[in-house]
C-alpha positions as CSV (number, residue, x, y, z in Angstrom):
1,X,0.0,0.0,0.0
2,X,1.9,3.0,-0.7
3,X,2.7,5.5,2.1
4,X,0.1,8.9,1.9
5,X,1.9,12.1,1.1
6,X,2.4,14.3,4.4
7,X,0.6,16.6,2.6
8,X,-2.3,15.0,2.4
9,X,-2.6,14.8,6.1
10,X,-5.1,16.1,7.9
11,X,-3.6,17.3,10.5
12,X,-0.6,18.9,8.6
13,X,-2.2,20.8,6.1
14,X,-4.5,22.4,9.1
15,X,-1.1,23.2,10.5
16,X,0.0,25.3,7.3
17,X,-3.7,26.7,7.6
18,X,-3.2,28.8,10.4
19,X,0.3,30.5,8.8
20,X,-0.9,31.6,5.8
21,X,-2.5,34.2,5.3
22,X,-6.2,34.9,5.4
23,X,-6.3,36.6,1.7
24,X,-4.7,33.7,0.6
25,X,-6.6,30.9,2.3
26,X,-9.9,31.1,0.0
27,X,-8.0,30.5,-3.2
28,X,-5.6,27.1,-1.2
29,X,-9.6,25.6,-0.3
30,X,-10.1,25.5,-3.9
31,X,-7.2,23.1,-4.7
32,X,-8.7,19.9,-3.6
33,X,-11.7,18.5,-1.4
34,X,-8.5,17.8,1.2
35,X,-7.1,21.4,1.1
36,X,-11.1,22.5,1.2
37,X,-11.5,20.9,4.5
38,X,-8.7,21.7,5.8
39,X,-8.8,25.4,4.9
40,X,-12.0,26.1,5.7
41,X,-12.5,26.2,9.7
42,X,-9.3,28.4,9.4
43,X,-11.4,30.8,6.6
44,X,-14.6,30.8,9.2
45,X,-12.9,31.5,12.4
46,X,-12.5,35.2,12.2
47,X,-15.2,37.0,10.4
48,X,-16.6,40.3,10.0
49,X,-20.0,39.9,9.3
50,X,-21.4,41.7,6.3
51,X,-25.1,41.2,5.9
52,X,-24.9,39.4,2.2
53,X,-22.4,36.7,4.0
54,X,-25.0,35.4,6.7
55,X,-26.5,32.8,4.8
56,X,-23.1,31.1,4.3
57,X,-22.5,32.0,7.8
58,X,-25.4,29.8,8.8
59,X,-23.9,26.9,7.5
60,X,-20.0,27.5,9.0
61,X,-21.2,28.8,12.3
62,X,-19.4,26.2,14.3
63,X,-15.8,27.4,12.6
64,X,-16.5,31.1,13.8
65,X,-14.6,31.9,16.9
66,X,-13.9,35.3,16.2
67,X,-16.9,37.5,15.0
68,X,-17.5,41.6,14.3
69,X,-21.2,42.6,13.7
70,X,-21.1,46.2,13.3
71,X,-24.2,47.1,11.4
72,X,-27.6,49.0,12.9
73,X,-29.9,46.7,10.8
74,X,-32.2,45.5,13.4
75,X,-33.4,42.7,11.3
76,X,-30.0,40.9,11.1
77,X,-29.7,37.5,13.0
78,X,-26.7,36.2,12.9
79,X,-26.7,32.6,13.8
80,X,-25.5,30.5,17.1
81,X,-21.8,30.2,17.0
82,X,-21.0,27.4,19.8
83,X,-17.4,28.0,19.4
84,X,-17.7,31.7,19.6
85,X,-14.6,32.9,22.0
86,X,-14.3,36.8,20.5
87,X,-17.0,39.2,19.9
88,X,-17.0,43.2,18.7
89,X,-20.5,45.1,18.8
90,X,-20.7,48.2,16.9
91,X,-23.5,49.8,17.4
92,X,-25.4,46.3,16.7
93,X,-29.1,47.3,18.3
94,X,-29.9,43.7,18.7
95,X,-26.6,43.0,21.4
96,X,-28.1,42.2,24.4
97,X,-30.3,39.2,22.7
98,X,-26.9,38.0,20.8
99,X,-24.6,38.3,24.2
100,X,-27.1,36.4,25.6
101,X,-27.2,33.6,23.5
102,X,-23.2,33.6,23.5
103,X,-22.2,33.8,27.6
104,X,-19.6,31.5,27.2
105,X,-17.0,34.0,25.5
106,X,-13.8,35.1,26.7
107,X,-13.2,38.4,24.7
108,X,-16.1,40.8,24.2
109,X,-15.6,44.4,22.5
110,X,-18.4,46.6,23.0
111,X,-18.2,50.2,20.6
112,X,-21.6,51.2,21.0
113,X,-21.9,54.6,22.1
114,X,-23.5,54.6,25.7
115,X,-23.7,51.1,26.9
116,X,-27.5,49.4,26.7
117,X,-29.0,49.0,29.7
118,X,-29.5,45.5,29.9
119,X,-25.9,44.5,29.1
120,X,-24.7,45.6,32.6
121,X,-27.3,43.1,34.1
122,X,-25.7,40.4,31.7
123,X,-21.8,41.2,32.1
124,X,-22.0,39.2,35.4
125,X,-23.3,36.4,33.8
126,X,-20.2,35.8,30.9
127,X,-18.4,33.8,33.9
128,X,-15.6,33.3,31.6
129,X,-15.0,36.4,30.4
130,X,-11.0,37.9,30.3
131,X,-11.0,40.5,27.8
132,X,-13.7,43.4,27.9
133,X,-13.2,46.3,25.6
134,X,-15.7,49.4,26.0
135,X,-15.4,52.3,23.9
136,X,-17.6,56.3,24.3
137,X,-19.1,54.4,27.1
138,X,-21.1,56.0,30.2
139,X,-20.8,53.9,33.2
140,X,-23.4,55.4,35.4
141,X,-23.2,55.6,39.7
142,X,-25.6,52.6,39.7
143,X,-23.8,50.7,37.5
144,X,-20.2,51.3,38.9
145,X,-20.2,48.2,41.2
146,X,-21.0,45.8,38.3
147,X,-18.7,47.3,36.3
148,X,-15.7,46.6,39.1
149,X,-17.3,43.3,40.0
150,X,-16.6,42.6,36.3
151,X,-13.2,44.3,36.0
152,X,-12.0,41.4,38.9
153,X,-12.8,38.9,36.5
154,X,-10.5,40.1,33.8
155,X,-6.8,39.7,32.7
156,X,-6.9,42.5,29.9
157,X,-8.8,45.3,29.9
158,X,-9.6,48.0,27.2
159,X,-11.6,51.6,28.0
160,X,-11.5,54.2,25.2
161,X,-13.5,57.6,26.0
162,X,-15.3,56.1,28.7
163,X,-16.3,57.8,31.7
164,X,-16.5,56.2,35.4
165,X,-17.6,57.7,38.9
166,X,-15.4,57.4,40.9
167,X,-17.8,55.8,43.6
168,X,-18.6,52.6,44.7
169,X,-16.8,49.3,45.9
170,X,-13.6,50.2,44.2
171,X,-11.9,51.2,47.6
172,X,-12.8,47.4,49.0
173,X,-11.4,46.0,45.7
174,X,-8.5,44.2,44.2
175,X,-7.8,43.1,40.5
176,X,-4.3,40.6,40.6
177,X,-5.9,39.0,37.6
178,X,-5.4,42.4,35.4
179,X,-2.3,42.6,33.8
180,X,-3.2,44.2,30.3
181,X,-4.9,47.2,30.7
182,X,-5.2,49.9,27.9
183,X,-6.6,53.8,28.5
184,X,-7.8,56.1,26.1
185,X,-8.7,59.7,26.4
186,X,-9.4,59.1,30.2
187,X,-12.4,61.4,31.2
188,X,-12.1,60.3,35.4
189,X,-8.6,60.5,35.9
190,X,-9.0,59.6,40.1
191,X,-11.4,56.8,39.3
192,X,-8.8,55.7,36.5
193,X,-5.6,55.9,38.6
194,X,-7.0,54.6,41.9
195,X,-8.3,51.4,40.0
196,X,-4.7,51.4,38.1
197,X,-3.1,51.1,41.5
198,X,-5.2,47.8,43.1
199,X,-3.6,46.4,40.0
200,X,-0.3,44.8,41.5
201,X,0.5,42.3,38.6
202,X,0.0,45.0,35.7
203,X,1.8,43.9,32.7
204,X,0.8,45.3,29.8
205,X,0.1,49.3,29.9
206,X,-1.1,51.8,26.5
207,X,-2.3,55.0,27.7
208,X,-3.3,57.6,25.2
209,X,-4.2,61.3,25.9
210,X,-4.1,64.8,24.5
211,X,-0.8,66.2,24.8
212,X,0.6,68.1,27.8
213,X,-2.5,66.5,30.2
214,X,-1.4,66.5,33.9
215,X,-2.8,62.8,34.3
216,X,0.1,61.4,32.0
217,X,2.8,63.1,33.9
218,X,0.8,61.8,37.1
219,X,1.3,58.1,35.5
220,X,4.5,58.7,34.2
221,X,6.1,59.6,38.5
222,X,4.0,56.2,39.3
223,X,5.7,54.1,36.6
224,X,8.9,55.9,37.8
225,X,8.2,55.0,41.2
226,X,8.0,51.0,40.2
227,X,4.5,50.9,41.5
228,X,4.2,47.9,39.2
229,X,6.9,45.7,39.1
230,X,5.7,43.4,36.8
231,X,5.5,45.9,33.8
232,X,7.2,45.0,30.8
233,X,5.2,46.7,28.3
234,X,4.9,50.7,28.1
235,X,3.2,52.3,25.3
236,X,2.5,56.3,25.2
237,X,1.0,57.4,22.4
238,X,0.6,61.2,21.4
239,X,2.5,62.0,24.2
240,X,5.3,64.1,23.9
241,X,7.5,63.1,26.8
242,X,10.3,64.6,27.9
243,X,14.0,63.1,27.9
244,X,14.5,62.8,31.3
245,X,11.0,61.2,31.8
246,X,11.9,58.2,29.3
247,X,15.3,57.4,31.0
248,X,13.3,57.1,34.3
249,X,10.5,54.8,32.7
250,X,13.4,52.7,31.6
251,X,15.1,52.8,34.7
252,X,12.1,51.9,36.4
253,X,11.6,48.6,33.7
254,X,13.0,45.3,34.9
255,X,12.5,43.6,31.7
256,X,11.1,45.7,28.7
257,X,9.7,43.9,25.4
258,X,7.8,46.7,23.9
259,X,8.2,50.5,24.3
260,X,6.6,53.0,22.3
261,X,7.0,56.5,22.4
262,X,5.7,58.3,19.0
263,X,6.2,61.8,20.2
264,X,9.9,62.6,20.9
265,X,11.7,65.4,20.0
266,X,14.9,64.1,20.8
267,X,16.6,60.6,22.0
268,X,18.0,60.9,25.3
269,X,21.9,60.1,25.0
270,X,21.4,57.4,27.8
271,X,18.4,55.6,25.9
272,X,20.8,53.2,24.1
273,X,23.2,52.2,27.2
274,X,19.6,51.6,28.9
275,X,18.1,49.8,26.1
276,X,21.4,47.2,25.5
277,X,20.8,44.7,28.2
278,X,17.0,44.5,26.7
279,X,18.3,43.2,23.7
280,X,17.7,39.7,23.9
281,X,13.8,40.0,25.1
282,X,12.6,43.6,22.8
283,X,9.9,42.8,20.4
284,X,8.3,46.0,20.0
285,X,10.0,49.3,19.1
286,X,8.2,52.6,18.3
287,X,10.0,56.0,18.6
288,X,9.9,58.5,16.2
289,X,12.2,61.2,16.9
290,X,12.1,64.2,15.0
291,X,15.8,65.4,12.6
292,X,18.1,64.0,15.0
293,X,21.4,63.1,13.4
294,X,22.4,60.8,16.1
295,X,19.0,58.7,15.4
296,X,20.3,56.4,12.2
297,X,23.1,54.7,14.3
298,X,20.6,54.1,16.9
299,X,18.2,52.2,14.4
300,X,21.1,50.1,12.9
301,X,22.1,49.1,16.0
302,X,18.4,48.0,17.0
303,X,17.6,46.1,13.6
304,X,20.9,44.1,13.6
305,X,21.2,43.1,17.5
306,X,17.4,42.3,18.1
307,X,16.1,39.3,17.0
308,X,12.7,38.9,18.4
309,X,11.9,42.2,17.4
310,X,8.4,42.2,15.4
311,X,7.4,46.0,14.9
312,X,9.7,48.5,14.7
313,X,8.8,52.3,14.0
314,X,11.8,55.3,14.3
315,X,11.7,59.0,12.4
316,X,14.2,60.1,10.1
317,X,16.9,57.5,9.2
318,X,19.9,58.1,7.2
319,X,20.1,55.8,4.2
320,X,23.5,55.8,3.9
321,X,24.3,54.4,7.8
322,X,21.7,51.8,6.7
323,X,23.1,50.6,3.8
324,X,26.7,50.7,5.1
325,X,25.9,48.9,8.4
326,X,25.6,45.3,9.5
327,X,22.9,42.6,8.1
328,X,20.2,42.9,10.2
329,X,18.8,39.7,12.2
330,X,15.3,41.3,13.3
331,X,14.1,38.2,10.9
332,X,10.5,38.0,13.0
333,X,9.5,41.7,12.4
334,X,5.8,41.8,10.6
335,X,5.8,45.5,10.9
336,X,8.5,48.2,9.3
337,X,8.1,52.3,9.2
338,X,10.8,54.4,8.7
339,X,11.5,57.8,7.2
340,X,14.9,57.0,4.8
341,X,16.7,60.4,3.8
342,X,18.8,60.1,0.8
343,X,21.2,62.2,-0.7
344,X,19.8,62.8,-4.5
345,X,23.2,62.6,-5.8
346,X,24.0,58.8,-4.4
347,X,19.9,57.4,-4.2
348,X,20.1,55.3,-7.3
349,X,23.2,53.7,-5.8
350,X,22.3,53.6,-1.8
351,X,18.8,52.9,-2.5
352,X,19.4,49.4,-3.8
353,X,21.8,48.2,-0.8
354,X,18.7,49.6,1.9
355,X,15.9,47.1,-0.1
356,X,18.2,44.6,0.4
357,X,18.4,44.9,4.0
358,X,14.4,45.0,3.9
359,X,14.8,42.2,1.7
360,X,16.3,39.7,4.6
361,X,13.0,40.1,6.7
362,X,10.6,37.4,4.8
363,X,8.0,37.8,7.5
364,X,7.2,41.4,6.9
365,X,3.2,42.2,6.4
366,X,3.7,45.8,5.6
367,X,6.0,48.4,5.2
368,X,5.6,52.2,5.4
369,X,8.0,54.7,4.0
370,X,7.1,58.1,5.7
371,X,8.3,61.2,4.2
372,X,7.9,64.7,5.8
373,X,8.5,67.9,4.4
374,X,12.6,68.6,5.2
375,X,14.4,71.5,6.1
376,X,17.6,72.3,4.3
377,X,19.8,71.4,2.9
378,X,17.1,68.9,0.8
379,X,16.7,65.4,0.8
380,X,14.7,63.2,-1.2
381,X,12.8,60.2,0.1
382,X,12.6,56.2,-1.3
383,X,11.6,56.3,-5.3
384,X,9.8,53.5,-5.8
385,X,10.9,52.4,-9.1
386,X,12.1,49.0,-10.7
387,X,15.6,50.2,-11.9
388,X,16.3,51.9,-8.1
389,X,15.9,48.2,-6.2
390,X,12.2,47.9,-6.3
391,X,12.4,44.3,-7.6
392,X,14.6,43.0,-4.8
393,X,11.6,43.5,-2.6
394,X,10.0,40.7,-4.4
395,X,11.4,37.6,-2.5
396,X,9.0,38.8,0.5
397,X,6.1,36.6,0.2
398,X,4.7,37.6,2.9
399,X,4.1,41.6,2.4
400,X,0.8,42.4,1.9
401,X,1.9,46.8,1.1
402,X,3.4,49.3,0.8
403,X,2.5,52.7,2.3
404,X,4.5,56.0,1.3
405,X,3.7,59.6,1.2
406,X,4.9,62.5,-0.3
407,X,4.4,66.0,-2.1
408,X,2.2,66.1,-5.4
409,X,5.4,66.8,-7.1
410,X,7.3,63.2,-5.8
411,X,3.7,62.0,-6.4
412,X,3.7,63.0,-10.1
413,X,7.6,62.2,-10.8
414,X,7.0,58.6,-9.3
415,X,3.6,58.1,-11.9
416,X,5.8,59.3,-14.9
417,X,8.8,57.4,-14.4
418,X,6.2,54.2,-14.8
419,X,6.0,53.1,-10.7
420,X,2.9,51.5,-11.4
421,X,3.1,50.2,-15.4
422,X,6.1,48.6,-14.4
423,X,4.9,47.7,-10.6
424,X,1.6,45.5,-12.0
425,X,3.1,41.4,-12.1
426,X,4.9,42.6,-8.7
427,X,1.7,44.4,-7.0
428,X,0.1,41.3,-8.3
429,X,2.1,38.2,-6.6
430,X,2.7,40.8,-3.2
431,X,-0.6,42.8,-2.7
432,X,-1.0,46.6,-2.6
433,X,1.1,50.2,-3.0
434,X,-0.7,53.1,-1.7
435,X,0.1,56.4,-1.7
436,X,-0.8,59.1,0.0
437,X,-0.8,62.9,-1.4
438,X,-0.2,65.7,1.2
């Protein structure tokens, strides 16, 4: 009896399922009535629900464990899902009905404008709950307990422009199960940083606000202080911070894998000597300083020292120290933005050597090449063109676009010169270019 190929496995072609990706899983179902079944659960798990796909959703509902419905047609009844594990209302105005017929869940997003009434009586009841997102929510004074009660259930927890008394049983209360917790625009800041502070195992912390707010510095002397030292994870995000306030943070971090910090003006000198030992465990990286000539070494030295790293996000970079420097080994990063400044005299000779430093990072899902408006003396950002090293960008299976801006003028060059006649096969086997015209 001859031996069946591994790829006709079951279980190993569900296992290449879940890495590729979910554009391209549609078109592998179609290859055989193997592939089909194999494919499909991994097509059904993660849906947004669109109101011409519920019929076929009827049929797959026991593949769906991750599901958005964010449509206000009340006569939309999306069936059962028994394996249901995620769920994302938007302004959905059957949710209570549908949450109800799902308490088993673990992740529920709710984006709904001021929270229905007769959800807060249900939230008790989703036992397994862990991940609770709310967003332009009202939690009233009667309803403050429940949402604590709640809150001591979860182990991540996401609140975007919602407001919360601060009142109840929060005084009584502990949440050591809480260690992702992200804050956006808070409206209470007492309520916000009380609760922050009966979180003792706190991981995982994004907090965005308006800039120069009062409340971030107040979090920033807390973080400083090591009132959590269990965080690992620091994300500020249109918060312009000041130098001496990030080398604290750092100070303050054990162990750091992600740090974002999008609105720097400059890089502290000490930020590298601080970041060094974090090497071996940093898989996030956003800091986008503004000019700062001291910033390309810095990136160099990040891309070809950390491994693990998966998103990486820095201001203007020269192209040259990027082209000149070592290979980098960041061969796990999904995520690339940068803002490369050439000289126009050496770009149709640098610009080649920097795509094939891109070209060594065969996971990457996107990349975005920034370009603001510089002050002299002039330089010119990427050109995307075949003859400048566009084609060595092909090898990476994986990206899904490209995302550049520029003037109408870089715009117009980049259109006459033939970026897109010439860019159709490649745009075709990777996936998109957009541009963006300021």
């Amino acid at each position: 009896m001859p031996s069946q190929h591994p790829l006709e496995l079951p279980e190993i072609l569900s296992h290449i399922a879940s890495y590729v990706h979910k554009r391209s899983r549609p078109a592998c179902a179609r290859v055989s009535k193997g592939w089909y079944q194999a494919f499909i659960p991994h097509i059904w798990k993660d849906i947004n629900l669109p109101v011409q796909r519920l019929e076929a959703m009827r049929r797959y509902s026991h593949h769906v464990k991750k599901l958005y419905v964010g449509v206000k047609n009340p006569m939309l009844d999306p069936p059962q899902c028994p394996n249901l594990q995620s769920l994302t209302l938007y302004e959905y105005s059957r949710s209570t009905e549908f949450v109800l017929s799902h308490l088993h869940i673990t992740h529920l997003w709710l984006a709904q404008g001021q929270l229905l009434r007769d959800l807060w009586t249900i939230l008790p009841q989703l036992h397994s709950l862990r991940d609770l997102g709310l967003t332009s929510t009202i939690v009233s004074e009667q309803e403050t307990d429940t949402f604590w009660q709640v809150c001591a259930r979860l182990e991540r927890l996401r609140v975007w422009h919602v407001s919360i008394p601060h009142q109840g049983q929060l005084s009584s209360m502990a949440f050591p199960g809480l260690k992702n917790l992200a804050v956006g625009f808070p409206k209470e800041l007492p309520a916000i940083l009380e609760f922050m502070s009966r979180c003792p195992n706190l991981a995982v912390l994004r907090w965005t606000a308006r800039p120069y707010r009062q409340d971030s510095y107040d979090l920033i002397e807390r973080i400083a202080a090591r009132t959590w030292p269990h965080l690992h994870s620091v994300s500020f995000d249109r918060i312009k911070i000041p130098e001496e306030d990030l080398i604290r943070i750092m100070n303050s971090l054990q162990r750091v894998t992600c740090l974002e910090a999008n609105c720097l003006s400059v890089i502290p000198p000490d930020t590298m000597d601080l970041l060094r030992p974090h090497f071996a465990s940093l898989t996030n990286l956003r800091m986008n300083p503004y000019a700062v000539p001291s910033a390309s070494p810095i990136a160099q030295e990040i891309l070809s020292s950390c491994a693990l790293l998966e998103s990486f996000s820095f201001g203007h970079i020269d192209a040259t120290v990027i082209a000149e420097g070592k290979p980098w080994v960041c061969t796990r990063l999904t995520y690339l933005s940068m803002d490369f400044q050439f000289d126009p005299l050496t770009i149709s000779e640098i610009q080649p050597l920097v795509f094939e430093q891109i070209a060594r990072l065969y996971r990457l899902d996107h990349l975005w090449l920034c370009y603001s408006y510089d002050k002299p003396p002039f330089q010119t950002t990427v050109d995307l063109r075949l003859e400048n090293g566009l084609d060595k960008l092909s090898t990476l299976r994986s990206l899904r676009g490209i995302t550049f801006r520029g003037s109408i003028q870089k715009w117009a060059r980049r259109r006459s010169n033939g970026c897109w006649s010439t860019g159709r096969p490649w745009r075709r086997s990777m996936g998109s270019v957009t541009g963006w015209i300021l």
